[in-house]
C-alpha positions in Angstrom: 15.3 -13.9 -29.9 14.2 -13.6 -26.0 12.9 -16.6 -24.4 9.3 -17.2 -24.2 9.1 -19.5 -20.8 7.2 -16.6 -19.3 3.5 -17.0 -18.6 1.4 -14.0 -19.0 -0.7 -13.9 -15.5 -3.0 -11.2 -17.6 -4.4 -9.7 -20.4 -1.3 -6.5 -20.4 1.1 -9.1 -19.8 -0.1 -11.2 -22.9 0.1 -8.3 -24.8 3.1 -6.7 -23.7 5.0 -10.1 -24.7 3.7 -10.5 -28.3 4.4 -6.7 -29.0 8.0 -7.4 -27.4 8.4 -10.7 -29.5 7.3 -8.8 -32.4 10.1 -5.9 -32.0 12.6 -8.5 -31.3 11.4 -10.4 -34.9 11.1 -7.1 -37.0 13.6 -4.4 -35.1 10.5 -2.2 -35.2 8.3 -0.8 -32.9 5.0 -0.2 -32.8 3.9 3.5 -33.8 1.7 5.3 -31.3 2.0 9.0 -31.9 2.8 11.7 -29.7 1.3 11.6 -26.2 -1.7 13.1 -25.3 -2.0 16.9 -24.6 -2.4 18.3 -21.0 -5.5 20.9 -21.9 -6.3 23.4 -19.5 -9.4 21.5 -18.3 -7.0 18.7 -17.4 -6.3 17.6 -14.0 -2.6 16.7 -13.9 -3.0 13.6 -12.7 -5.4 12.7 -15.2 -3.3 13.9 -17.7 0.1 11.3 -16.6 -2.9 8.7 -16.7 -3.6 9.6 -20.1 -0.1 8.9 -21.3 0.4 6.1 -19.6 -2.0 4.7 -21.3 -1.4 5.8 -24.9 2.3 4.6 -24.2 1.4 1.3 -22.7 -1.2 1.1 -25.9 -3.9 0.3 -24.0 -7.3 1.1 -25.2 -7.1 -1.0 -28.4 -6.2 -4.0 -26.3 -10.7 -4.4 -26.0 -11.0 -4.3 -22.6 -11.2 -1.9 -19.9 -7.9 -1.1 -17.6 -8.5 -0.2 -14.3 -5.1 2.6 -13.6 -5.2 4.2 -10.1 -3.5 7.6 -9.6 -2.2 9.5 -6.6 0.6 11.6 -5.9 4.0 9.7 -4.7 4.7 10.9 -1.2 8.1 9.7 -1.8 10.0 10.9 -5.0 10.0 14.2 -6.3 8.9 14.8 -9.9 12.1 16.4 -11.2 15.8 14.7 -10.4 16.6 17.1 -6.9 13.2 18.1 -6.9 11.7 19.5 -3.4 8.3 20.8 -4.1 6.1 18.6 -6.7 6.1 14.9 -5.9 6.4 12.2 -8.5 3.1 10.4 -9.6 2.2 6.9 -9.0 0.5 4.4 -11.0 -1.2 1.4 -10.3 -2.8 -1.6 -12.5 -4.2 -3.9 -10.4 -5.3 -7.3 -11.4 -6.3 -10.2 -9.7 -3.2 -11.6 -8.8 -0.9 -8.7 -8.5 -0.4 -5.2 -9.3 1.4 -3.7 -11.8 2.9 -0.5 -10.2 4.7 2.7 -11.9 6.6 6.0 -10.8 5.9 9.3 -13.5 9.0 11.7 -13.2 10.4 13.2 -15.8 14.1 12.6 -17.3 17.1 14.9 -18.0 15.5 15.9 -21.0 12.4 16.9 -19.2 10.1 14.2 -21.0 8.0 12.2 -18.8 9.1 9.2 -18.4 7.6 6.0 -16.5 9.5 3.6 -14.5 8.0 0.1 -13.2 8.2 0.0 -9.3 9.7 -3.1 -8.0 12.1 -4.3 -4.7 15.9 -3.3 -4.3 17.9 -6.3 -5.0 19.9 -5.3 -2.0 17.5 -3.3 0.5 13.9 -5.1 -0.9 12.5 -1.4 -0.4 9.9 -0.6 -3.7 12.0 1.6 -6.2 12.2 2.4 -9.8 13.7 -0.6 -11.3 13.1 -0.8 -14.9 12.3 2.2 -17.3 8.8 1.2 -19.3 8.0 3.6 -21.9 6.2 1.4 -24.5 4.0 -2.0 -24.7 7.3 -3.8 -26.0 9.7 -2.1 -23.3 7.2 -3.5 -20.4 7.5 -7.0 -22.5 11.1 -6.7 -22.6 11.1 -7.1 -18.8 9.0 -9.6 -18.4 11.0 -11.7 -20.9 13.7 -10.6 -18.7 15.5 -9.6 -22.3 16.4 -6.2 -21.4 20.2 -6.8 -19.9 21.7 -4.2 -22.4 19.1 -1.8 -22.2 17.7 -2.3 -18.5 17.7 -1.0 -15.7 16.2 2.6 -14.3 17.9 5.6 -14.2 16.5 6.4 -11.1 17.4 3.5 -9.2 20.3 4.8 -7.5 18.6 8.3 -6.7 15.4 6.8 -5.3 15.1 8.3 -1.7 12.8 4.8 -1.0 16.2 2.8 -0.8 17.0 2.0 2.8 19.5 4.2 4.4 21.8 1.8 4.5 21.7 0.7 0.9 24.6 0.1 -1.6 22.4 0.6 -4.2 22.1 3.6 -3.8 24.2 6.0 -5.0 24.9 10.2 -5.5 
């Protein structure tokens, strides 16, 4: 059962830890649906907006979430990518900001990734994959040590040049 010491700083955060506690007490999570389609009319970035916000469940939390959008001048959007950058996310609340990298994965889903400092370099990289209310409460909890941990860590072209973490 993962600890519960952690104090919620925000409405997400509350949220994200009951739907984590309530995976952790039932083995089940919760059942969103497919993510939204990217229609024609679309903008792109609107469209990684969309989904982060149906994966992250967070129009039926009653409240309106502020998510700013921009393209990452930093990390491209596919693994070796050269010519489309990455998207970042931002939820900013009063006290800090919650912030996310949109790639996609080796199965060319789009996956999110919680932006946080290199435990070696302090640089802001992909440290944790978040790809559901529970997942993002999973990390808070800090109950993700079998599971945790981004993919794209090592790859992240924000590391310092100089950093062990950072790997081929």
């Amino acid at each position: 059962m993962p600890s519960t010491t952690r104090t919620p700083s925000n409405f997400i955060e509350a949220a994200a830890i009951r739907a984590a506690m309530k995976r952790a007490r039932t083995g089940q999570a919760s059942r969103i649906g497919p993510d939204p389609a990217l229609h024609g009319h679309d903008a792109e970035l609107q469209w990684v907006e969309a989904v982060l916000r149906h994966r992250l469940s967070l129009n039926p939390l009653g409240r309106p979430v502020s998510i700013r959008t921009k393209d990452d001048d930093t990390h491209p959007l596919v693994a070796d990518g050269q010519h489309f950058p990455a998207v970042a996310l931002s939820i900013p609340f009063a006290d800090r900001t919650l912030n996310f990298l949109a790639t996609y994965d080796d199965d060319r889903r789009l996956t999110f990734d919680l932006i946080g400092p290199c435990d070696r370099c302090g640089k802001p990289v992909p440290i944790e994959e978040i790809n559901s209310l529970e997942d993002l409460g999973d990390h808070l909890l800090q109950t993700r040590d079998g599971l945790g941990g981004s993919p794209r860590l090592r790859t992240s072209p924000a590391h310092a040049d100089d950093c062990l973490a950072r790997g081929n």
